[in-house]
Chimera marker file (.cmm) of the C-alpha trace (Angstrom):
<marker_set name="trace">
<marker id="1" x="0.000" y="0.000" z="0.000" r="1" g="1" b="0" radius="0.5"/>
<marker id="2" x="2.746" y="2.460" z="0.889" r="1" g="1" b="0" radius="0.5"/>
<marker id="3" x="4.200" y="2.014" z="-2.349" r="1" g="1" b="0" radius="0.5"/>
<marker id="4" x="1.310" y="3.580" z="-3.964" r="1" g="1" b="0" radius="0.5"/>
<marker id="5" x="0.749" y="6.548" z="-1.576" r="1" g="1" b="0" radius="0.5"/>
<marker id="6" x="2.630" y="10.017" z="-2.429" r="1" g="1" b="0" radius="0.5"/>
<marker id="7" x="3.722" y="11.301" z="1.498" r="1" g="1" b="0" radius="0.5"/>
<marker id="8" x="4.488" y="14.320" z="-0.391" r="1" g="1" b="0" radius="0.5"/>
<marker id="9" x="0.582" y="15.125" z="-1.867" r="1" g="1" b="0" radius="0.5"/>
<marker id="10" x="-0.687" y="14.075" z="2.012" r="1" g="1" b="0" radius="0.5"/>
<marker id="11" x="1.501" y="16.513" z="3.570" r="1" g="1" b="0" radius="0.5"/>
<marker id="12" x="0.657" y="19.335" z="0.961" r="1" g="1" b="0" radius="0.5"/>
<marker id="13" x="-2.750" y="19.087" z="1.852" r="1" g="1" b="0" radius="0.5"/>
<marker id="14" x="-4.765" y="21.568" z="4.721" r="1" g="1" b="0" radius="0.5"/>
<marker id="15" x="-5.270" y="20.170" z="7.930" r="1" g="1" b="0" radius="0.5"/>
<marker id="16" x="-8.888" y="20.610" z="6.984" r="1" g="1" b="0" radius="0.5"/>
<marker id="17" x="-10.487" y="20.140" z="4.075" r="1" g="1" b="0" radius="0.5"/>
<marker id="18" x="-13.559" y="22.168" z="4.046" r="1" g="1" b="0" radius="0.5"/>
<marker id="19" x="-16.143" y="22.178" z="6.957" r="1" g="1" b="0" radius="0.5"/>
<marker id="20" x="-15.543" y="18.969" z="8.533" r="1" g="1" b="0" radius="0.5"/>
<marker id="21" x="-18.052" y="18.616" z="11.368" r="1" g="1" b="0" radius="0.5"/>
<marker id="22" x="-20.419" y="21.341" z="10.923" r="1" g="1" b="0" radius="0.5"/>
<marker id="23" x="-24.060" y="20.895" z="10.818" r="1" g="1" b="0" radius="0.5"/>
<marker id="24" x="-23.287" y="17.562" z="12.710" r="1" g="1" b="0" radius="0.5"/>
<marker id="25" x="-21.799" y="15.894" z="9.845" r="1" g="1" b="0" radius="0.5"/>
<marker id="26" x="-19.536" y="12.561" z="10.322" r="1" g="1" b="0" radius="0.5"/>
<marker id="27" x="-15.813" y="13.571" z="10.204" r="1" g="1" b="0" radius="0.5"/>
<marker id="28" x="-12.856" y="11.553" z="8.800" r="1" g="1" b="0" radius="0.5"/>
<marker id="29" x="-9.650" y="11.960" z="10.529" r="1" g="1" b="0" radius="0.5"/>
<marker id="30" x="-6.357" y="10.783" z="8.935" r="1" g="1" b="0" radius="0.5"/>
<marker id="31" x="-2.998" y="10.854" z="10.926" r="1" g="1" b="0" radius="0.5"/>
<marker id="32" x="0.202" y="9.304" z="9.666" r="1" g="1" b="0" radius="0.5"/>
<marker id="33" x="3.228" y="9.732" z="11.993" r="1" g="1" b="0" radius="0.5"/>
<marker id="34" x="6.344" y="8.528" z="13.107" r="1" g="1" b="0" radius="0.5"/>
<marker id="35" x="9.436" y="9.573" z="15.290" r="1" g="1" b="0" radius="0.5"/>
<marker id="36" x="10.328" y="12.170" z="12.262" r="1" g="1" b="0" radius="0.5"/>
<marker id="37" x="6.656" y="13.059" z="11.192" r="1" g="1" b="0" radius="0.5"/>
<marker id="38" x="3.139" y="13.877" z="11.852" r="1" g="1" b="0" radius="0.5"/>
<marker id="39" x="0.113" y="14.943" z="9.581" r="1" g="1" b="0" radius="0.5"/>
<marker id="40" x="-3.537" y="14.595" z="10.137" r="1" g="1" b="0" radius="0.5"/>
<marker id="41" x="-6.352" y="15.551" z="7.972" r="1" g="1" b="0" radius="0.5"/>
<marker id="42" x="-10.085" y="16.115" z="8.396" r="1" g="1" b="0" radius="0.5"/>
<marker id="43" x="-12.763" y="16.221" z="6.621" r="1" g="1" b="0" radius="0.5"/>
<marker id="44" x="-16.047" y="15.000" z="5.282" r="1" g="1" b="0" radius="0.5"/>
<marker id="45" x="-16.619" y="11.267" z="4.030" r="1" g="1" b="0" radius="0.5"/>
<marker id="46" x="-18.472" y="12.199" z="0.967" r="1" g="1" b="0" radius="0.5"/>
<marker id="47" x="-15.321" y="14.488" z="0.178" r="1" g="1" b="0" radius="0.5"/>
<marker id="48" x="-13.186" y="13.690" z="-3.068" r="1" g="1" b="0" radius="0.5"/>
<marker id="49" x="-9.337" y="13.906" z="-2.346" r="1" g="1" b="0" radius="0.5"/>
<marker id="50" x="-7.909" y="12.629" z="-5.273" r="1" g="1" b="0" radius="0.5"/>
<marker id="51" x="-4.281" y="12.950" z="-3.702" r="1" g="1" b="0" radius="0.5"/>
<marker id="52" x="-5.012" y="10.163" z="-1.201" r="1" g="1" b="0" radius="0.5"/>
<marker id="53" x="-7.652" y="8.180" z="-2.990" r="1" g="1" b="0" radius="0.5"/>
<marker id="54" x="-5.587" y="5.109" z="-2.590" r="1" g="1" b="0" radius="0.5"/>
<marker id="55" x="-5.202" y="5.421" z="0.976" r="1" g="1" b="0" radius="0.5"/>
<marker id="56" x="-9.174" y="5.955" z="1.209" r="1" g="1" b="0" radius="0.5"/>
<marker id="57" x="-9.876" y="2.582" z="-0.862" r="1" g="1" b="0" radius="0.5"/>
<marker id="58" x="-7.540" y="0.639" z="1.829" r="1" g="1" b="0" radius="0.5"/>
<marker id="59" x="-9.373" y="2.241" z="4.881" r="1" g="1" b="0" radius="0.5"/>
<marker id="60" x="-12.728" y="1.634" z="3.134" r="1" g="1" b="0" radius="0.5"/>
<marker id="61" x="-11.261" y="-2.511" z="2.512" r="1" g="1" b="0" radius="0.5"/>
<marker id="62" x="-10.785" y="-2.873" z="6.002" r="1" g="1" b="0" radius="0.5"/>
<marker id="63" x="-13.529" y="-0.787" z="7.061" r="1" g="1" b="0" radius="0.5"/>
<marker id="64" x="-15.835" y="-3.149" z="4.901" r="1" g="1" b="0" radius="0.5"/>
<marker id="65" x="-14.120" y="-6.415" z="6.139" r="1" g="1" b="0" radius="0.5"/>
<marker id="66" x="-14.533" y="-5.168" z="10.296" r="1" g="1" b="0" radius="0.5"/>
<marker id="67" x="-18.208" y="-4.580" z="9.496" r="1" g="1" b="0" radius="0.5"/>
<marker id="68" x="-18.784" y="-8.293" z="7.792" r="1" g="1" b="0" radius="0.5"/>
<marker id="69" x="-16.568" y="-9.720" z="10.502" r="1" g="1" b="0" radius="0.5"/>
<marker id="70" x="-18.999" y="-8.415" z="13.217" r="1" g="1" b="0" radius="0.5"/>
<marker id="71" x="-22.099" y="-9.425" z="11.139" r="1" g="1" b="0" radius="0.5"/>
<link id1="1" id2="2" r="1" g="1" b="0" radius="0.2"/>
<link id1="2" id2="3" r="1" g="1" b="0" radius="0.2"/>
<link id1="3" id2="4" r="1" g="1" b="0" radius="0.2"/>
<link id1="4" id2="5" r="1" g="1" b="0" radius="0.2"/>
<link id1="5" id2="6" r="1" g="1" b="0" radius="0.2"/>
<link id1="6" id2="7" r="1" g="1" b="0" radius="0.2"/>
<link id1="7" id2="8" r="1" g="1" b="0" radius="0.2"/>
<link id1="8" id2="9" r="1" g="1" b="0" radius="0.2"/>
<link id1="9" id2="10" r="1" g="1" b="0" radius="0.2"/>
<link id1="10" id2="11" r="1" g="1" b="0" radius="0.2"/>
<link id1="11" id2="12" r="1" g="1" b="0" radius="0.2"/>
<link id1="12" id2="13" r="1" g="1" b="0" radius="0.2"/>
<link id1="13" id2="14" r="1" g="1" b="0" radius="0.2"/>
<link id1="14" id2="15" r="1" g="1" b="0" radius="0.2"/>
<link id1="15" id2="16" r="1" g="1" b="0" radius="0.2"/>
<link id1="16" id2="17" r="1" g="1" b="0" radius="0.2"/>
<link id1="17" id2="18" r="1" g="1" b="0" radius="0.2"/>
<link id1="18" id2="19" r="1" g="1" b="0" radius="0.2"/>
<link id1="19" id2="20" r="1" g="1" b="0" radius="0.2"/>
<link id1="20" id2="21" r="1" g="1" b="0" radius="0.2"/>
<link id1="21" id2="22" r="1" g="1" b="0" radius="0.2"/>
<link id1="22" id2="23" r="1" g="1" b="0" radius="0.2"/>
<link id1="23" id2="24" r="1" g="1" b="0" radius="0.2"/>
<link id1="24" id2="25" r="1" g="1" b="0" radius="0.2"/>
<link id1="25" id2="26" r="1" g="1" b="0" radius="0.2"/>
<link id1="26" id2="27" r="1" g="1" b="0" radius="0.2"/>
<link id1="27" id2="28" r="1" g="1" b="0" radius="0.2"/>
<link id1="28" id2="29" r="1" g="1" b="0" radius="0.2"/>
<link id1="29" id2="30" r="1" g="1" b="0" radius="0.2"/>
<link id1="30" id2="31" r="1" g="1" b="0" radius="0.2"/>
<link id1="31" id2="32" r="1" g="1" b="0" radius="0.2"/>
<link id1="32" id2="33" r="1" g="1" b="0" radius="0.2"/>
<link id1="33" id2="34" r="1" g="1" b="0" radius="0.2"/>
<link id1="34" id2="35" r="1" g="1" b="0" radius="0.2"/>
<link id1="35" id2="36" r="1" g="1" b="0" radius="0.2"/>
<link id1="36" id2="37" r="1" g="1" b="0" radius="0.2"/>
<link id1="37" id2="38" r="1" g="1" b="0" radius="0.2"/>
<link id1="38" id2="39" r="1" g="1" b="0" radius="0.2"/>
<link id1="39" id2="40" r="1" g="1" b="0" radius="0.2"/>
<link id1="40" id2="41" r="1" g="1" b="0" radius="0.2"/>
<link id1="41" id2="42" r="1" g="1" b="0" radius="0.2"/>
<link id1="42" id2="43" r="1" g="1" b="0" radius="0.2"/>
<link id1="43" id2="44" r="1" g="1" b="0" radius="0.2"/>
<link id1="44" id2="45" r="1" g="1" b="0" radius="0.2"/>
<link id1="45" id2="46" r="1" g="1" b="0" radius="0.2"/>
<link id1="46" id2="47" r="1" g="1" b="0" radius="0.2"/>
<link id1="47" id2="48" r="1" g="1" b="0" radius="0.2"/>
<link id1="48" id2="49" r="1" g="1" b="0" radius="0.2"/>
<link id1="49" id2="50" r="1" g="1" b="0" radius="0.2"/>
<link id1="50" id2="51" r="1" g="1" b="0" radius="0.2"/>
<link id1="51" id2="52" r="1" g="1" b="0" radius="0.2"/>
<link id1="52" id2="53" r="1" g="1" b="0" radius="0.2"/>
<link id1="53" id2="54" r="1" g="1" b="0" radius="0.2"/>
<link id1="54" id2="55" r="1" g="1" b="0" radius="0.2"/>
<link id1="55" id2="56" r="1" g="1" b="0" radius="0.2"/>
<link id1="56" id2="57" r="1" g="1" b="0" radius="0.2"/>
<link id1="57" id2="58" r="1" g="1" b="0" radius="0.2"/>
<link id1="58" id2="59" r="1" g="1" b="0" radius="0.2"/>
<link id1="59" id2="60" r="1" g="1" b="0" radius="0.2"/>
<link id1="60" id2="61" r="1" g="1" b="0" radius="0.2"/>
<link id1="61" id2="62" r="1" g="1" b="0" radius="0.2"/>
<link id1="62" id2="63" r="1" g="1" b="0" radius="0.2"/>
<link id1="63" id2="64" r="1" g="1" b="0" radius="0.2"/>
<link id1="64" id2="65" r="1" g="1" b="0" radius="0.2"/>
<link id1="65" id2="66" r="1" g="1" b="0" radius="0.2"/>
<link id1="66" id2="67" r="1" g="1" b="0" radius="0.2"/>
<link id1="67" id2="68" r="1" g="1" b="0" radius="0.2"/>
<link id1="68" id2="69" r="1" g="1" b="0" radius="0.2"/>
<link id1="69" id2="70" r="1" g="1" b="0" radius="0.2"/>
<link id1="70" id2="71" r="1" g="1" b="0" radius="0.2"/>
</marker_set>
């Protein structure tokens, strides 16, 4: 997965990406971090980023594969 993802497009982007949050909307945090690094990002699940679109198919995978394993 890593291999696909561009650090360099996550960490151009705001911190928020338009109003996450407001009129009670479901927010999406992101954080990526190390000893060297940290990032988050917020914003709206309906939101199009296309520079982390990969990263957003993985989460969605294992968000879809939790939800069956709890069925």
């Amino acid at each position: 997965m890593t291999s696909s993802f561009d650090f360099d497009k996550f960490d151009s982007l705001p911190d928020r990406i338009g109003c996450p949050g407001c009129a009670d909307n479901a927010v999406i945090t992101i954080e990526i971090s190390n000893s060297a690094y940290s990032k988050s990002i917020s914003f709206e699940p309906e939101d199009e980023i296309p520079e982390i679109t990969p990263l957003r198919q993985t989460i969605n995978d294992i968000i879809k594969k939790i939800n069956l394993d709890h069925q």
